[in-house]
Residue frames as qw, qx, qy, qz and C-alpha x, y, z in Angstrom:
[[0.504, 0.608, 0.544, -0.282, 36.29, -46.67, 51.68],
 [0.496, 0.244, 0.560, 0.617, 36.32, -46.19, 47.96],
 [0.096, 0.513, -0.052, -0.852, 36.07, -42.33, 46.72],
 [0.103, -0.217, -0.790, -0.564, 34.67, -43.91, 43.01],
 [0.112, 0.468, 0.839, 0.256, 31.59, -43.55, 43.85],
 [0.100, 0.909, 0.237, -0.327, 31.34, -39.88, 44.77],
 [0.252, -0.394, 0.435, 0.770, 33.85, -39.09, 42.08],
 [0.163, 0.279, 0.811, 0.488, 31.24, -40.79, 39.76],
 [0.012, 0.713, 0.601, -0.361, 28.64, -38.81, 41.24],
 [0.162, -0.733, 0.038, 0.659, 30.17, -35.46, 40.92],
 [0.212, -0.176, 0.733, 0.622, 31.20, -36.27, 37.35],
 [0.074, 0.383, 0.896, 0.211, 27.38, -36.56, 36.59],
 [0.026, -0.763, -0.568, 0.309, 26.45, -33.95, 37.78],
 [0.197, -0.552, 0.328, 0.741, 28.65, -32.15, 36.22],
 [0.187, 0.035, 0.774, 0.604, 27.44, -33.71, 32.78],
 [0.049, 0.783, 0.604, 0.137, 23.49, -33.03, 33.58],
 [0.058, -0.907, -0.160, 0.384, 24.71, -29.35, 34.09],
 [0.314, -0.136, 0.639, 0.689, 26.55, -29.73, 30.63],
 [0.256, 0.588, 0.746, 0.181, 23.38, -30.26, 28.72],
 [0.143, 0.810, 0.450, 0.349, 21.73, -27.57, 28.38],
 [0.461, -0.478, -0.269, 0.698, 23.36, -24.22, 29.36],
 [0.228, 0.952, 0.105, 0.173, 22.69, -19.89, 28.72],
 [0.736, -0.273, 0.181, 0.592, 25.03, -18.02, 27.85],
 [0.187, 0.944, 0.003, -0.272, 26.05, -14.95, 25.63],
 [0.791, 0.523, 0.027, 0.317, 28.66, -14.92, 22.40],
 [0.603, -0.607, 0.121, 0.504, 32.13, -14.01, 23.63],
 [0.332, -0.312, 0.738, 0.498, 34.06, -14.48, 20.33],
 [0.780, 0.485, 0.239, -0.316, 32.72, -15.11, 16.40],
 [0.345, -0.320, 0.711, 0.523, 35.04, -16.86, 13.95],
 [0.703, 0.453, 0.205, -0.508, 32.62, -15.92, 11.11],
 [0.177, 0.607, -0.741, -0.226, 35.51, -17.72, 8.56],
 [0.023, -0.051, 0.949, -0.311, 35.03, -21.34, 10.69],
 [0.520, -0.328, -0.431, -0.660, 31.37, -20.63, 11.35],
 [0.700, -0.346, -0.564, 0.267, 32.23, -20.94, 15.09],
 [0.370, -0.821, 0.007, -0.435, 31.40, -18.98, 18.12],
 [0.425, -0.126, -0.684, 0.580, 32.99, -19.17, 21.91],
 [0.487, -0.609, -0.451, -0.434, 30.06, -18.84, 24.37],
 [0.025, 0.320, -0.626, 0.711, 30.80, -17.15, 27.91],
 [0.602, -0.452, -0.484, -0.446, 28.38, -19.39, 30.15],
 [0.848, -0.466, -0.246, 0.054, 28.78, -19.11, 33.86],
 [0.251, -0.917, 0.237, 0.198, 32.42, -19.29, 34.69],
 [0.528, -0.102, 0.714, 0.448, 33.54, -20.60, 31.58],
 [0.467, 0.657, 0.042, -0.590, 34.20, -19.92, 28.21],
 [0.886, 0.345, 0.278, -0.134, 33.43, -22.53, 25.71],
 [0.434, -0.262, 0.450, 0.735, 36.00, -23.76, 23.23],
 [0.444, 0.260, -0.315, -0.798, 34.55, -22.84, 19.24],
 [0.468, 0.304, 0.774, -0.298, 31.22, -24.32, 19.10],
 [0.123, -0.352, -0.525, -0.765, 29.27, -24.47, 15.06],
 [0.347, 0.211, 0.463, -0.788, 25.89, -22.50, 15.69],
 [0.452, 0.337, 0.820, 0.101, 22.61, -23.95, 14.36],
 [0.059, 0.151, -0.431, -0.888, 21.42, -22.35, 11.27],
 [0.565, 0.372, 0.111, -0.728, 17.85, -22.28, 9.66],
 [0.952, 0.238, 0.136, -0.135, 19.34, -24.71, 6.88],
 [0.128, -0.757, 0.623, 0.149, 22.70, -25.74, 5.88],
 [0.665, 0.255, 0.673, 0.202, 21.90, -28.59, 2.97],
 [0.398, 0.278, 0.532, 0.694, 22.10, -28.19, -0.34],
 [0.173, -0.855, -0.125, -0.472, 19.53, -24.58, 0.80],
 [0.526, -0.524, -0.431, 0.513, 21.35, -22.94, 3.66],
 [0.171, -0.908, -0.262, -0.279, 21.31, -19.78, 5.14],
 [0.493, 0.110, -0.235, 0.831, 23.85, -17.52, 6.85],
 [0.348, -0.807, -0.123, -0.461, 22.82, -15.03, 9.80],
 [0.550, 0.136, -0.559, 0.605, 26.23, -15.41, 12.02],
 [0.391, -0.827, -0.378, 0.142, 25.36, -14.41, 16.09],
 [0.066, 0.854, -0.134, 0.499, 26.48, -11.30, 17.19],
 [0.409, 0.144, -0.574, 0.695, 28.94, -10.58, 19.95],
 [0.298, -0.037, 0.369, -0.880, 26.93, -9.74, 23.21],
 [0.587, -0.080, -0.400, -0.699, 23.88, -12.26, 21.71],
 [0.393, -0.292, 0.822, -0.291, 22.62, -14.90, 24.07],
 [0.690, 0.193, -0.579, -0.389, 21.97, -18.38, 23.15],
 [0.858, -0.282, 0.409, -0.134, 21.32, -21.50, 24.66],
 [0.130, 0.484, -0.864, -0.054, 24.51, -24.12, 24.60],
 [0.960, -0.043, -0.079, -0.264, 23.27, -27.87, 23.68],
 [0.220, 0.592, -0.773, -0.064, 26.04, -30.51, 24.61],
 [0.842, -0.095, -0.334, -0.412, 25.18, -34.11, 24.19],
 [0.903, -0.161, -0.385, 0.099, 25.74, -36.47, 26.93],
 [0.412, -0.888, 0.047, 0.202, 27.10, -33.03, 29.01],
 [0.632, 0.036, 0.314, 0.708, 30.25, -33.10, 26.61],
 [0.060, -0.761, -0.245, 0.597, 30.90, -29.60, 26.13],
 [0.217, -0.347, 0.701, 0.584, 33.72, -30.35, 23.17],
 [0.099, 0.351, 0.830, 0.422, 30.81, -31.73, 21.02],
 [0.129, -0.559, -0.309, 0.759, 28.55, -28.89, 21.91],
 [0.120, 0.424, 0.483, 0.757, 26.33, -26.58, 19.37],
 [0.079, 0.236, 0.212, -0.945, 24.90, -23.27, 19.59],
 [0.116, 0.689, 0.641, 0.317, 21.28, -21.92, 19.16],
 [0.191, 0.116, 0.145, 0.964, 20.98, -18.72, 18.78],
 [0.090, -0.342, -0.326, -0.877, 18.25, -15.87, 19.57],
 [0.489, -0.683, -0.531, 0.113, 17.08, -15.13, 23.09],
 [0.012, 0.830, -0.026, 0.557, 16.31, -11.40, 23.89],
 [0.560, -0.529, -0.447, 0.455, 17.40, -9.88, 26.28],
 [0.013, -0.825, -0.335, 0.454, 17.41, -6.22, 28.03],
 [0.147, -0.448, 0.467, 0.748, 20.52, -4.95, 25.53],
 [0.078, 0.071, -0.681, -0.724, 18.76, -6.48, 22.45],
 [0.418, 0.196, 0.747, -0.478, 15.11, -6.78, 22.84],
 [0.507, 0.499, 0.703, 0.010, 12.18, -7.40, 20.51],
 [0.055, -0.124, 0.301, 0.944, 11.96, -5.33, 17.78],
 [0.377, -0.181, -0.244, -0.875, 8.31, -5.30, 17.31],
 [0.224, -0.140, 0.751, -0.606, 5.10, -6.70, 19.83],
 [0.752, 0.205, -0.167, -0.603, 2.66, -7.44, 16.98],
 [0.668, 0.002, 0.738, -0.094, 1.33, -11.14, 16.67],
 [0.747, 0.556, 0.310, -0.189, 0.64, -10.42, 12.92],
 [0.411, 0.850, -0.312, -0.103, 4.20, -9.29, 11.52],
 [0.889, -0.128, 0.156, 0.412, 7.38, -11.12, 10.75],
 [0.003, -0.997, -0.078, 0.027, 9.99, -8.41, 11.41],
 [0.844, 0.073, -0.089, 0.524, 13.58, -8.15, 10.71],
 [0.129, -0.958, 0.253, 0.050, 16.17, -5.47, 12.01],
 [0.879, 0.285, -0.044, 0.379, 19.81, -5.28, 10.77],
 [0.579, -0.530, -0.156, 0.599, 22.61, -3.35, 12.69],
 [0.254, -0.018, 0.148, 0.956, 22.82, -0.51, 9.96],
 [0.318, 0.346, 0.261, -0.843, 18.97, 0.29, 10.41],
 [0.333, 0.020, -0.842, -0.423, 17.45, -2.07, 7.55],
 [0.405, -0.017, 0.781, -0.475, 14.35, -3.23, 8.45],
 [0.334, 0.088, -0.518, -0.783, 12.19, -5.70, 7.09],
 [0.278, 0.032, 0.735, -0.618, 8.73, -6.37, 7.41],
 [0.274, -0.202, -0.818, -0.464, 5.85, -8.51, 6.33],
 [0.457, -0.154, 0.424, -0.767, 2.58, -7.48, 7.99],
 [0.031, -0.134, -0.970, -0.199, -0.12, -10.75, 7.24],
 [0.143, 0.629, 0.677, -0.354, -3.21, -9.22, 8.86],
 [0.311, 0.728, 0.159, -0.590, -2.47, -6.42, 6.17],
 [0.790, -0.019, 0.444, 0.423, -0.82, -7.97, 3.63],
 [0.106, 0.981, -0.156, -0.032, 1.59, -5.28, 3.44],
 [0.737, -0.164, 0.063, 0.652, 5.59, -6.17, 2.60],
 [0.289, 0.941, -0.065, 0.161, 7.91, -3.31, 3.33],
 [0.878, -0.194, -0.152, 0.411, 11.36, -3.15, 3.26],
 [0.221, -0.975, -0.039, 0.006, 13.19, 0.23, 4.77],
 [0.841, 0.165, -0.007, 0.516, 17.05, 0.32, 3.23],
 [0.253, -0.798, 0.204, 0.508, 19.50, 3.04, 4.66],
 [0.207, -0.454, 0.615, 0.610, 21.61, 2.27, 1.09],
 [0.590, 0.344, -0.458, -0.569, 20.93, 0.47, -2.32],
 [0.803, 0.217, 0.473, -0.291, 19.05, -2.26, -3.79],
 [0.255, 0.442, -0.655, -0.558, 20.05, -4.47, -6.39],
 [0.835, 0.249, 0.375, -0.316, 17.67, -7.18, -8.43],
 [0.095, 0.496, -0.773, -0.384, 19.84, -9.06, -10.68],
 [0.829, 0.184, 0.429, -0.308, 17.89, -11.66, -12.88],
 [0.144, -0.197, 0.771, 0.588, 19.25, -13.74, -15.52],
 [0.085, 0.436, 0.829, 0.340, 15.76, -14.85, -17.00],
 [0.023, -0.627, -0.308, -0.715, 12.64, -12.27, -17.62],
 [0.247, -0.242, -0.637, 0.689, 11.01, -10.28, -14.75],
 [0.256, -0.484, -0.746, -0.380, 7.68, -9.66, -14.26],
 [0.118, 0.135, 0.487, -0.855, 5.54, -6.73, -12.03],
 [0.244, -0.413, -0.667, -0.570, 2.03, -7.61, -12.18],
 [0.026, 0.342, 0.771, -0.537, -1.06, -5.96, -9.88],
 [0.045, -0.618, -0.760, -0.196, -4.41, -4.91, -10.52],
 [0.058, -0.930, -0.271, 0.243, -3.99, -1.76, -9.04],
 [0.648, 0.726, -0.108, 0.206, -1.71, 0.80, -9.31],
 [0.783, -0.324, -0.086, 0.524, 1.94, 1.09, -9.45],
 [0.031, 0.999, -0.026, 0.022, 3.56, 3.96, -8.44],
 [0.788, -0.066, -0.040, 0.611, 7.98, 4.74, -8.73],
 [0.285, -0.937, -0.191, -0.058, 9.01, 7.31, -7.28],
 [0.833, 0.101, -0.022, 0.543, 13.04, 8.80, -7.89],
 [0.068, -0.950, 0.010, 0.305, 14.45, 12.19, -6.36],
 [0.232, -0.672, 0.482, 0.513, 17.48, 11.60, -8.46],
 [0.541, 0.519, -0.401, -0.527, 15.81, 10.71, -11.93],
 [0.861, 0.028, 0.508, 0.000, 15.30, 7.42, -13.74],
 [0.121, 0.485, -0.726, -0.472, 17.38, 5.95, -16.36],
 [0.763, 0.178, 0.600, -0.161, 15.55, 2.86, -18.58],
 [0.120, 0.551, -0.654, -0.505, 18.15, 1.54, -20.95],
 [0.408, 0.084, 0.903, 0.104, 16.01, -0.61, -22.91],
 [0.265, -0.151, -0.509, -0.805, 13.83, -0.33, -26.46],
 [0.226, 0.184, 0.642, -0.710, 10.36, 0.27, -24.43],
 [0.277, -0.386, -0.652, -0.591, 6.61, -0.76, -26.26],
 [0.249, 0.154, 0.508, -0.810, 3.72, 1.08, -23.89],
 [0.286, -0.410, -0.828, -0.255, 0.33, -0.69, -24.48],
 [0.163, -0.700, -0.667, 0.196, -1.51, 2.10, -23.35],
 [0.226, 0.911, 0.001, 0.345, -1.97, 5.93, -23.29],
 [0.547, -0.162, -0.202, 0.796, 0.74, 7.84, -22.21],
 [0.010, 0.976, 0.070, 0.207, 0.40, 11.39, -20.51],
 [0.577, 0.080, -0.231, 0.779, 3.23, 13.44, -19.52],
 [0.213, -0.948, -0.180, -0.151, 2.51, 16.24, -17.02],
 [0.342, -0.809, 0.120, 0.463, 5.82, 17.98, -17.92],
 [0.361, 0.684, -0.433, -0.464, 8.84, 18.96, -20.92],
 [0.898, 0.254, 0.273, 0.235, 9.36, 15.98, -23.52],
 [0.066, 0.819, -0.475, -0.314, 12.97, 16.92, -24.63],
 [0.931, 0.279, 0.236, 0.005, 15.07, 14.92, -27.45],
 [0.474, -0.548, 0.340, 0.599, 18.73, 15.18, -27.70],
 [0.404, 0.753, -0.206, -0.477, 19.70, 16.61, -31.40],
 [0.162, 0.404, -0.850, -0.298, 20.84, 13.95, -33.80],
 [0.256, 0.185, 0.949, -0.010, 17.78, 11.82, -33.35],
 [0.239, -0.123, -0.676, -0.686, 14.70, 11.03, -35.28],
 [0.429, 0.134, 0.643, -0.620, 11.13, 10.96, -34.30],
 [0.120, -0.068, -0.733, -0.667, 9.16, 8.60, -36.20],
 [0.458, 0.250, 0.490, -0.698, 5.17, 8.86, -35.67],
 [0.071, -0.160, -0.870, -0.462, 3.05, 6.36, -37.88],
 [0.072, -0.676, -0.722, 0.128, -0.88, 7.95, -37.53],
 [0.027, -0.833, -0.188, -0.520, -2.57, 11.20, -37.06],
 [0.342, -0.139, -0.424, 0.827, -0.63, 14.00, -34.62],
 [0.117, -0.803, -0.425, -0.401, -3.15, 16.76, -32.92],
 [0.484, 0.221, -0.282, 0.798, -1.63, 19.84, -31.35],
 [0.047, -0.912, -0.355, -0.199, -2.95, 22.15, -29.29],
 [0.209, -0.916, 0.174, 0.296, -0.81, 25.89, -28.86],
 [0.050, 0.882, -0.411, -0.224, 2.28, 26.56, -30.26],
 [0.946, 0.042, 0.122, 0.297, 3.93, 24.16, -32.51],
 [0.092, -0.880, 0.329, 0.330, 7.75, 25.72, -33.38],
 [0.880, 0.446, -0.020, 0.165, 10.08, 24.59, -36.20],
 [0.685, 0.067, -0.179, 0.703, 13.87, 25.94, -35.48],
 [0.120, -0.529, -0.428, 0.723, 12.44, 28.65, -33.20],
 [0.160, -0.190, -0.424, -0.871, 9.78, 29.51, -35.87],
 [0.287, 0.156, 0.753, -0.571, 6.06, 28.96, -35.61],
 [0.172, -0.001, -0.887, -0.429, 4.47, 26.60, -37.57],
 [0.227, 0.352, 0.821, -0.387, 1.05, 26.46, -35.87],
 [0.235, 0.663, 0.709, 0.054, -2.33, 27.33, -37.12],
 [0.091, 0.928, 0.338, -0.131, -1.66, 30.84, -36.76],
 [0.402, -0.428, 0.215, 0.780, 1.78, 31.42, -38.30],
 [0.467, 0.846, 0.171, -0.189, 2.52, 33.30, -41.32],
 [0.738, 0.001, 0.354, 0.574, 4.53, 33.39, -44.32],
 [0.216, -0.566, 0.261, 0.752, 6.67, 36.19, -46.23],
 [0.069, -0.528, 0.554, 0.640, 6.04, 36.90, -49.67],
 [0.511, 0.390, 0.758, -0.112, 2.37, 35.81, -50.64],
 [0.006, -0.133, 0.612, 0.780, 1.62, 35.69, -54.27],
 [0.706, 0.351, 0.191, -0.585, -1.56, 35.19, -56.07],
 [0.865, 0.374, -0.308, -0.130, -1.64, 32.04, -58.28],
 [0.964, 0.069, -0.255, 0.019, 0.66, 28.96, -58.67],
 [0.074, 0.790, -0.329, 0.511, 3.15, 30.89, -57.43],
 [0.764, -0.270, -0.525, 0.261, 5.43, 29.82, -53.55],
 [0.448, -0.893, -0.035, 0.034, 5.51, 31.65, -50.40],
 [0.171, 0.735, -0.571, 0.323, 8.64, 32.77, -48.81],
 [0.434, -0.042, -0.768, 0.470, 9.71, 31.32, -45.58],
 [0.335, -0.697, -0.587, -0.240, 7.85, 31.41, -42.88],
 [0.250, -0.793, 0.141, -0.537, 7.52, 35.12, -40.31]]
């Protein structure tokens, strides 16, 4: 009796348990953009994983060693074979249980997060931020905006303020500049001139009567 037709069997069956298989990232050739996937008792050659987009817009977010993913492999061919990524499990679970946020975690504690039901974006950086625009850049809201810097702000640019300005602390000016003030100035307390006092209530040395000039001032 001919063996072909349970060889042919077995061989199928073997391909419909190709298709679709879980499995967990072994290996990451982030260079290649190819993974080996431990699935069962086998581990995949390097398979590409599927990306978000990867046309003329694409995206990069390489799996992680230890991540599980589901293996696709048309027509149970394993060699032709492509990863999908992202399916929790107990080591990596959800990061958050809300139905209203889109939530991101990042292995150095980054997290970012868009609530919708409050429309609230916040993004939570262990390190620095950079914003690098070549063309203008623009902060508009209707309420207010608040910046906040335990290690001081620097703003190296010529600055026009289209509104009042208070200051609720010292206004200091390095020596060799000018202050120019087009309008009326109105003091109140102590104005000082090279640690004199020029205010309403100094006084000057050497008052004359008539056309006479004071001294300097006390």
């Amino acid at each position: 009796m001919s063996q072909r037709p349970l060889h042919s069997a077995a061989e199928l069956l073997r391909l419909i348990h190709n298709l679709v298989r879980l499995g967990t990232v072994a290996e990451v050739d982030h260079a290649r953009a190819r993974v080996r996937v431990a699935t069962g008792e086998i581990t995949t050659a390097w398979l590409p994983w599927l990306e978000a987009r990867a046309g003329t817009t694409r995206t990069w977010s390489p799996p992680t060693v230890g991540e599980q993913v589901v293996v696709f492999a048309p027509g149970g061919d394993m060699v032709s074979a492509v990863v999908l990524a992202g399916l929790y499990r107990t080591q990596h679970p959800a990061p958050s249980g809300s139905a209203d946020v889109f939530h991101a975690v990042m292995p150095d504690g980054a997290v970012l997060e868009y609530d919708h039901a409050a429309s609230h974006l916040q993004a939570t950086l262990p390190g620095s931020a950079t914003l690098a625009a070549q063309g203008d850049v623009t902060v508009t809201t209707p309420a207010a905006l608040t910046a906040t810097a335990g290690g001081g702000a620097t703003l190296n640019a010529d600055t026009v303020i289209n509104g009042n300005l208070t200051l609720n602390g010292n206004f200091s000016q390095p020596g060799g500049q000018t202050a120019t003030i087009a309008g009326d100035v109105a003091f109140t307390g102590a104005v000082t001139s090279d640690g004199k006092d020029i205010s309403a209530s100094h006084q000057h040395s050497g008052v004359q009567p008539g056309s006479g000039n004071t001294g300097g001032v006390i």
